[in-house]
DOPAKOL-497943 format. One record per residue: x, y, z of N, C-alpha, C, O, CB in turn; residue in three letters. Coordinates in steps of 0.05 Angstrom, whole numbers, padded with zeros to 5 digits, always signed. Atoms other than C-alpha are relative to their C-alpha. Glycine has a CB too. Example, Ala and Ser with C-alpha at 12.3 -4.5 7.8 and 13.67 -1.06 7.14 Angstrom:
+00018-00024+00000+00246-00090+00156+00018+00024+00000+00039+00024+00013-00020+00001+00025ALA;-00016-00024-00001+00273-00021+00143-00015+00022+00014-00005+00044+00018+00009+00009-00029SER;
This chain:
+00003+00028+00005-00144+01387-02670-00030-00005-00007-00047+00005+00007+00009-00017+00024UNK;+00030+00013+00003-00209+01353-02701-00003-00016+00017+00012-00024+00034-00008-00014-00023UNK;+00007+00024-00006-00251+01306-02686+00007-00016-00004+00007-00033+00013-00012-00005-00002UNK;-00006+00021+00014-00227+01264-02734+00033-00018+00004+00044-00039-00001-00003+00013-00028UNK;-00031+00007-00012-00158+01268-02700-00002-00013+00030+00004-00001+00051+00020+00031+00004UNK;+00008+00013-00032-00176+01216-02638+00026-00006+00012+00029-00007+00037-00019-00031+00002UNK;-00020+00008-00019-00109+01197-02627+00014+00003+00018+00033-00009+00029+00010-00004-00005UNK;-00010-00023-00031-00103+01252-02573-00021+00000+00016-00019+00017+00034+00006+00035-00005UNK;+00018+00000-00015-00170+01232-02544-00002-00024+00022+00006-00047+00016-00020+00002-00017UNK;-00006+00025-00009-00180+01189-02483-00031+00005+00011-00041+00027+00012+00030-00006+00021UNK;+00020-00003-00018-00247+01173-02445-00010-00018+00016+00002-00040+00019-00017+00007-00010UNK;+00009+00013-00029-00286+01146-02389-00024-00002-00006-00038+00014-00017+00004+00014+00028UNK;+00041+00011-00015-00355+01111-02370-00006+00003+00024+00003-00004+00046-00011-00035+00001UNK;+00011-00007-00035-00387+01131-02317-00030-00002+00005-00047+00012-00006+00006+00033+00011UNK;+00030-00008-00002-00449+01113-02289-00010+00017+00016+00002+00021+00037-00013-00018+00005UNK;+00020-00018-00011-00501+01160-02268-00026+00000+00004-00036-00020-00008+00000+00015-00010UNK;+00030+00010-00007-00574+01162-02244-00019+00001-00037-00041-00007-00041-00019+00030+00032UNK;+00015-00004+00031-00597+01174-02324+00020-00012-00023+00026-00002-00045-00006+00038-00008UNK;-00016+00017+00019-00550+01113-02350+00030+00015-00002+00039+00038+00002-00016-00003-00032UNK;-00032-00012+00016-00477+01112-02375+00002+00028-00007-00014+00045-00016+00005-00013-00031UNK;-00008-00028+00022-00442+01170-02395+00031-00006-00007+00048-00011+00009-00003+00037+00018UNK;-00027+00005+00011-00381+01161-02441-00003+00028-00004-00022+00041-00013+00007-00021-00027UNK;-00002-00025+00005-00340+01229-02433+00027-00005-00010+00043-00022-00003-00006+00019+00023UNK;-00024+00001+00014-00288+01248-02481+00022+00023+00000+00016+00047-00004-00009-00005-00026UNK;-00020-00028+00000-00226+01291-02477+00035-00002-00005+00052-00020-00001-00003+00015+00034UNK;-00024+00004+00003-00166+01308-02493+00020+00004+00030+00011-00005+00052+00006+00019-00022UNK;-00016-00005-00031-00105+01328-02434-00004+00022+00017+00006+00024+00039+00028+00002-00001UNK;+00009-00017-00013-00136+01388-02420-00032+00003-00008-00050-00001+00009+00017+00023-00003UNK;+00032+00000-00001-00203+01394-02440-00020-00021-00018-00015-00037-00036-00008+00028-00009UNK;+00018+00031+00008-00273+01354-02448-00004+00018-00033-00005+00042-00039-00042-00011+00026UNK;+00020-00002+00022-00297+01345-02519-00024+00000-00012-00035+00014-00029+00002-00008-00007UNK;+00033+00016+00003-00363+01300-02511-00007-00012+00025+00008-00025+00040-00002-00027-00023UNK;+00013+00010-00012-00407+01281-02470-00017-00021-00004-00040-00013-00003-00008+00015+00006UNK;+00018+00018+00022-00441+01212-02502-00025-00016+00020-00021-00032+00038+00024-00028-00019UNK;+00025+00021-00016-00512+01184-02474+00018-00037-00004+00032-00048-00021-00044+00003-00027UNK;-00010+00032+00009-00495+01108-02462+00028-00004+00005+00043+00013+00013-00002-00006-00032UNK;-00034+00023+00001-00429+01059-02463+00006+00001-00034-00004-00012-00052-00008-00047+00013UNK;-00004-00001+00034-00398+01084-02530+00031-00010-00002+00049-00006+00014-00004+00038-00015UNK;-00023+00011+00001-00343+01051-02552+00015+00018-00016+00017+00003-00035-00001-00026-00008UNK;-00008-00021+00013-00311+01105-02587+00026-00003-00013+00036-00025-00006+00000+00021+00017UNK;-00026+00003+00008-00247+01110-02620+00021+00012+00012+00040+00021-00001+00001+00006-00022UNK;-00020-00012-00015-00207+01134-02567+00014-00012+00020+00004-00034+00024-00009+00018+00009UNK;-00012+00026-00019-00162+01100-02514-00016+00007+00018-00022+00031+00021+00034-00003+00011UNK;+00007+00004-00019-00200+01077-02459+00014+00004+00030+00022-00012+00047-00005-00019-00007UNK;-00029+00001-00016-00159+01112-02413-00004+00033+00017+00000+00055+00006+00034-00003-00027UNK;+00006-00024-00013-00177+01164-02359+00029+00016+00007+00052+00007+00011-00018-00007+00026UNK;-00026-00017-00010-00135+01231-02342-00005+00020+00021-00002+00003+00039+00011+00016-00023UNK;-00006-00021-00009-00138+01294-02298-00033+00010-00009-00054+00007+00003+00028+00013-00011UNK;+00017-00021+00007-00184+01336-02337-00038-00020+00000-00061-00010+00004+00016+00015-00036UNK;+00027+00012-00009-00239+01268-02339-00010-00008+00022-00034-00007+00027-00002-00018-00009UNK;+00003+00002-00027-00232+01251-02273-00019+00024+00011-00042+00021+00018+00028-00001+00013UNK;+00019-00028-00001-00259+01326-02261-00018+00007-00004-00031+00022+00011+00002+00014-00007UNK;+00034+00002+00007-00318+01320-02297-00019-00008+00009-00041+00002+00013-00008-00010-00015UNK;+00014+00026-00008-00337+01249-02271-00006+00017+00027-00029+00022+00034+00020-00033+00000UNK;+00013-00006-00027-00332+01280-02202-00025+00020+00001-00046+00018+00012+00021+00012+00018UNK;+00029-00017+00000-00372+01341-02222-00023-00007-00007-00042+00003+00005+00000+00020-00013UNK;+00028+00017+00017-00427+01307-02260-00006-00020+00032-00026-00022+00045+00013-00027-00039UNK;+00009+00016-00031-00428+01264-02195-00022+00014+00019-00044+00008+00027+00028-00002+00022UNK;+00001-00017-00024-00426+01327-02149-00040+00009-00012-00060+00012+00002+00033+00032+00000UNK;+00022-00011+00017-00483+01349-02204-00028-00013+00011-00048+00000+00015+00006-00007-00032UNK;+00021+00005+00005-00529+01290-02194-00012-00009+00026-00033-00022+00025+00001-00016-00019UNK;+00007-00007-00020-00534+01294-02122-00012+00019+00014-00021+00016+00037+00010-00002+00005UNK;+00008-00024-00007-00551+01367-02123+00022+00016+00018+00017+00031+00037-00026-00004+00013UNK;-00013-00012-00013-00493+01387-02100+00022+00023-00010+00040+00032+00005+00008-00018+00012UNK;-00005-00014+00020-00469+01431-02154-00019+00000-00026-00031-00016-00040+00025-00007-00005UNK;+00021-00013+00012-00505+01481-02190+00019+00009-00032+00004+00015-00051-00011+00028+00023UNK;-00018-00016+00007-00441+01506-02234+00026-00018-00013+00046-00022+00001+00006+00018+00024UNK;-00025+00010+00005-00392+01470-02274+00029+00007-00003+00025+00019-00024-00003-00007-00015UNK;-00031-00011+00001-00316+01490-02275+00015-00026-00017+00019-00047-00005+00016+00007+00036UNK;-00002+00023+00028-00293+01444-02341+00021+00025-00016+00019+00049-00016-00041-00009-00021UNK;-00015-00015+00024-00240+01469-02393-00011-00020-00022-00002-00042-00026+00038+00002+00001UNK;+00002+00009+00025-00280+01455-02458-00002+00006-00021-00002+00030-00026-00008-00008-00003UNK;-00004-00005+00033-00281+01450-02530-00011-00015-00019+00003-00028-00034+00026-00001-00008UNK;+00020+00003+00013-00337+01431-02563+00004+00009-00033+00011+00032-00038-00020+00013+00014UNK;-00005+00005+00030-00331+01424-02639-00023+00006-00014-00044-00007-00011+00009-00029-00006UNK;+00021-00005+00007-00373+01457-02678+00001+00021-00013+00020+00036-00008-00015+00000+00017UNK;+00001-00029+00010-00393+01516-02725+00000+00024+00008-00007+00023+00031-00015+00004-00009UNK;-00002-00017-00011-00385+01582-02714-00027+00009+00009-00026+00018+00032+00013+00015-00012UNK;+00024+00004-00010-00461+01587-02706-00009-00012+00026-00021-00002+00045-00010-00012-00014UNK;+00001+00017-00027-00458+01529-02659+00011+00014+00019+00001+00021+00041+00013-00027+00000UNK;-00018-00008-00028-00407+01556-02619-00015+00026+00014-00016+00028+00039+00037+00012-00009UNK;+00018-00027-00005-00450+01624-02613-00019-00013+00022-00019-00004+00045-00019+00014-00030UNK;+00022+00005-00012-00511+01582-02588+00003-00010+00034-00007-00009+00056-00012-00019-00017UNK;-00009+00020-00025-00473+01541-02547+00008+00008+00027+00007-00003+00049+00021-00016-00008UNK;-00012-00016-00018-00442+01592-02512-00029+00018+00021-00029+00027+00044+00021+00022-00021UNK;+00025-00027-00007-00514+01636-02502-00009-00028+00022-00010-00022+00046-00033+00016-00036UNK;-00001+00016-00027-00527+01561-02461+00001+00002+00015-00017+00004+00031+00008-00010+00006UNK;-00009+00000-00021-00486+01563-02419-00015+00033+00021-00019+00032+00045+00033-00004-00008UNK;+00010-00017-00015-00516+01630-02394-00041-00002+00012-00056+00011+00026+00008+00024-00019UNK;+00022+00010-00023-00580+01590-02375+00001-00014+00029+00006-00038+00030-00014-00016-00011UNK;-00006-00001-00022-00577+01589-02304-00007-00026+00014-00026-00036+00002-00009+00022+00010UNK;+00017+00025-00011-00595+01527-02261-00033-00002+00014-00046+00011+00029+00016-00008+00021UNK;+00036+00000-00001-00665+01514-02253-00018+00018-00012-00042+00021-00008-00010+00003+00026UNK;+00021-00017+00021-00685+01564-02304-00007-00016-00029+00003-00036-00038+00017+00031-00009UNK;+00002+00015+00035-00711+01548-02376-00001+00022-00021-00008+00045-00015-00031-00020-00007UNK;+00001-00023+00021-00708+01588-02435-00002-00017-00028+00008-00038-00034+00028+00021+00002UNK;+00014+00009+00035-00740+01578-02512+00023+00002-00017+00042+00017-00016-00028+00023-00016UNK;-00015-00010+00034-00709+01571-02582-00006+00024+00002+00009+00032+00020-00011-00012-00033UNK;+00014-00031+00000-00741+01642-02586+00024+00020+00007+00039+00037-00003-00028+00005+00025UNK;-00017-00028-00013-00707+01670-02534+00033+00005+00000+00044+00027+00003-00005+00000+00032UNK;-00028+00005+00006-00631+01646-02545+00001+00008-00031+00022+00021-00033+00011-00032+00007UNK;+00005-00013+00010-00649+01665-02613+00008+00038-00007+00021+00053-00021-00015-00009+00005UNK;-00003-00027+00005-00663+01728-02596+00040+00016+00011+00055+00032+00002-00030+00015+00020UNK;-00023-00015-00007-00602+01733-02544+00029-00004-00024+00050+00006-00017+00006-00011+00031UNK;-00027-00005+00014-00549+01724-02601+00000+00015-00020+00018+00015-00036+00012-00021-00009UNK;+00015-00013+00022-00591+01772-02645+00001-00008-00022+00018+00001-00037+00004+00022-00004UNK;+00009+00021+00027-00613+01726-02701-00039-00006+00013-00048-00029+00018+00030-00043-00002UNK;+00022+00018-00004-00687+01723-02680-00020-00015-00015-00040-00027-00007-00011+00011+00012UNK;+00018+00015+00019-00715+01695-02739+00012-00031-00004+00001-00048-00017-00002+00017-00031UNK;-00006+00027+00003-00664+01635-02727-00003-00013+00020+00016-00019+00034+00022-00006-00008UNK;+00004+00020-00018-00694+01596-02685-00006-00025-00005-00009-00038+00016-00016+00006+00014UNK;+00001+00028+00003-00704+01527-02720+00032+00002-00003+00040-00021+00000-00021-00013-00026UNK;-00042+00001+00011-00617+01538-02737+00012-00009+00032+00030-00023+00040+00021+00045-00013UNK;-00019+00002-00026-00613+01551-02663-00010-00030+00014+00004-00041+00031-00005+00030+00025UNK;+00012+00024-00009-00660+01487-02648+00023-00026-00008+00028-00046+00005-00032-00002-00016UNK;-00014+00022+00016-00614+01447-02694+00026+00008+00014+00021-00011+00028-00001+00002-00038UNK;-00029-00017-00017-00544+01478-02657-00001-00015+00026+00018-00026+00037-00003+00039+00007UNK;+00004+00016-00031-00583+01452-02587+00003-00024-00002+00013-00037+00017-00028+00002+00015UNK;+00001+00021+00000-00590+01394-02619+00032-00019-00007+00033-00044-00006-00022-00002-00015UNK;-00020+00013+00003-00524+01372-02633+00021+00017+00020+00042+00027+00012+00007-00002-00031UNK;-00015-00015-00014-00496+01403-02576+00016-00024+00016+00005-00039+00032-00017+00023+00018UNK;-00013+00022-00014-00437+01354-02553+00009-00003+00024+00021-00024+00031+00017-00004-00010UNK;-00004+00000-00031-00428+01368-02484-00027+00003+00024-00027+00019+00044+00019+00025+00004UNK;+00024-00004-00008-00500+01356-02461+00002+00005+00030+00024+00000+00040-00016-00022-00008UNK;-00004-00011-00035-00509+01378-02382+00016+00015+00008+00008+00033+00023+00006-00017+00019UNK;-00023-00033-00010-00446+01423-02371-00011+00019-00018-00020+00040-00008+00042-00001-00009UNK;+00023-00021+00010-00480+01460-02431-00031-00009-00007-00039-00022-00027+00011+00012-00026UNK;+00011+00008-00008-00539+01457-02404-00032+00002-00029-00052+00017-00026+00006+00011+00029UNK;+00009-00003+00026-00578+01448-02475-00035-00015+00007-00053-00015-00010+00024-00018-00025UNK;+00029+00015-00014-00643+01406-02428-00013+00025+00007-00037+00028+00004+00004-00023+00031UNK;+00018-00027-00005-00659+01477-02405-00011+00018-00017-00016+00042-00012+00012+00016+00013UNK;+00011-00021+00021-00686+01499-02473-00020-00017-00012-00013-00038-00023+00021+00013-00022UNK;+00023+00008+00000-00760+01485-02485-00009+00020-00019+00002+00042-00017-00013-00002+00026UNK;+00017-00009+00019-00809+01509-02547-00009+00022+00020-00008+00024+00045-00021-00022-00013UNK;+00008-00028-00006-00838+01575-02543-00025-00003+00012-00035+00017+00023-00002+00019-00025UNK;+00026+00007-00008-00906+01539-02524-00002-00008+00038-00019-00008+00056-00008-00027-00021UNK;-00021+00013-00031-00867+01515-02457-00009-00031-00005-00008-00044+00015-00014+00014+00044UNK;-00012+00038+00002-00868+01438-02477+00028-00008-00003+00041+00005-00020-00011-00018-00027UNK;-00017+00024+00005-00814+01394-02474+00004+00004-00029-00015+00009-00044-00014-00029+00009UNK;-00007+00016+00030-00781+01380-02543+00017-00013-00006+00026-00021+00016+00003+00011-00018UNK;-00015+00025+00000-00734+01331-02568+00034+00017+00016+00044+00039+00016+00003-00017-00040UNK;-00028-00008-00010-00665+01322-02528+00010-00031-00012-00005-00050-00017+00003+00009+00041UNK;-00016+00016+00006-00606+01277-02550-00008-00024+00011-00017-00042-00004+00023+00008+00005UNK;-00001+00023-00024-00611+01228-02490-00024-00003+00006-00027-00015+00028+00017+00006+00027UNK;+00027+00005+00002-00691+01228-02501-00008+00014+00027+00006+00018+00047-00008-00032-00003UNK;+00006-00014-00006-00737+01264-02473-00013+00001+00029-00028+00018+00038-00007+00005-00018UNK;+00000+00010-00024-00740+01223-02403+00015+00011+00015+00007+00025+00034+00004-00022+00001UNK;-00019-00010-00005-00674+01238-02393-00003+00038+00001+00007+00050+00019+00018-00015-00022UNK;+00000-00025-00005-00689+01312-02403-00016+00009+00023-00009+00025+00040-00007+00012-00022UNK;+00013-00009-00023-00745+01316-02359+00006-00006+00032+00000+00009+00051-00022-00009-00004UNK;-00023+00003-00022-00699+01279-02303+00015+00020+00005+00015+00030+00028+00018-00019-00006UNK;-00016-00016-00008-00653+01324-02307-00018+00033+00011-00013+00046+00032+00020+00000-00026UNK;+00021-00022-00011-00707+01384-02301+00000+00001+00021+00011+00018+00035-00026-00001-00004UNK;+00013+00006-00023-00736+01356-02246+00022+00008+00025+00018+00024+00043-00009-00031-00001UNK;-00022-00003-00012-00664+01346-02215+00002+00047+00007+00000+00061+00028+00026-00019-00028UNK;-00008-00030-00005-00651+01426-02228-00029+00009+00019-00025+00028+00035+00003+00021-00035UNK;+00026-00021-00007-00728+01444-02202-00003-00001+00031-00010+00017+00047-00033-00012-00015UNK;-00005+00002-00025-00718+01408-02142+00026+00008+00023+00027+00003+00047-00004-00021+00000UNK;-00020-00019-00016-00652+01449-02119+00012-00019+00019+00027-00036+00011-00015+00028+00017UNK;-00021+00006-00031-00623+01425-02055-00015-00018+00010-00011-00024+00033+00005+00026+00025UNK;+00019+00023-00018-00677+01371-02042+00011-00031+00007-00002-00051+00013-00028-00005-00017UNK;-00015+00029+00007-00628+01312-02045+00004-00009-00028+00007-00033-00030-00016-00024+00012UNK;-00006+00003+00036-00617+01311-02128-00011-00023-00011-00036-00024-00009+00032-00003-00009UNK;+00010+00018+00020-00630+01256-02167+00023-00035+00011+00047-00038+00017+00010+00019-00040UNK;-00016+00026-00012-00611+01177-02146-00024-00018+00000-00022-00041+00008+00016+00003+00034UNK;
């Protein structure tokens, strides 16, 4: 199913300590993750598989999960899907460069492709696309701005200290 096919999509608002999050999915798995109150084209209409999220993203912003357990399906090129996947193998409270995800999908000369892949990565925080920082170690742009990224950092850096609230 596309994107373009919503009429099997349903989602939820939820707030969180870094604003709204409209999450989108079908009956088994998430699609999107959207910064903000998006009004989307989908029924306004929670199920099973959002409910699951909402709690984990909860459990998440308390510090009380390190580890998401999500059935998803992120839409995207076969490129994307490569990068997106090498993500998810950044661990919590680690960081890693365009460079180095780059290198891990062996393409190391694509690292502005893989910058552009992070950047439209639709399931922001389950793939955890805030944990990838320039080769210089700055900060660089994230979807949900670059407040929001360093929140969430902070959240991962501080581990088990009481999370984010």
């Amino acid at each position: 199913m596309s994107m373009q096919d919503n009429s099997r999509l349903h989602s939820l608002v939820m707030s969180s300590p870094i604003g709204e999050l409209t999450l989108v999915a079908d009956q088994d798995s998430i699609y999107e993750i959207r910064f903000g109150h998006d009004d989307c084209a989908t029924v306004p209409r929670t199920n099973a598989i959002l409910e699951l999220a909402k709690q984990q993203l909860e459990q998440y912003f308390v510090g009380g999960r390190q580890h998401f357990d999500l059935s998803m399906r992120p839409q995207g090129t076969l490129f994307q899907q490569q990068v997106w996947r090498e993500l998810l193998m950044v661990g919590y409270g680690e960081l890693a460069s365009y460079q180095d995800i780059a290198i891990a999908i062996g393409n190391p000369k694509a690292v502005r492709a893989v910058g552009a892949a992070n950047g439209r990565n639709p399931i922001p925080i389950v793939i955890p696309c805030h944990r990838i920082i320039g080769s210089n170690g700055k900060l660089t742009g994230y979807a949900g701005g670059l407040r929001i990224k360093e929140q969430l950092l902070g959240l991962e850096n501080a581990g088990s200290k009481g999370g984010l609230l």
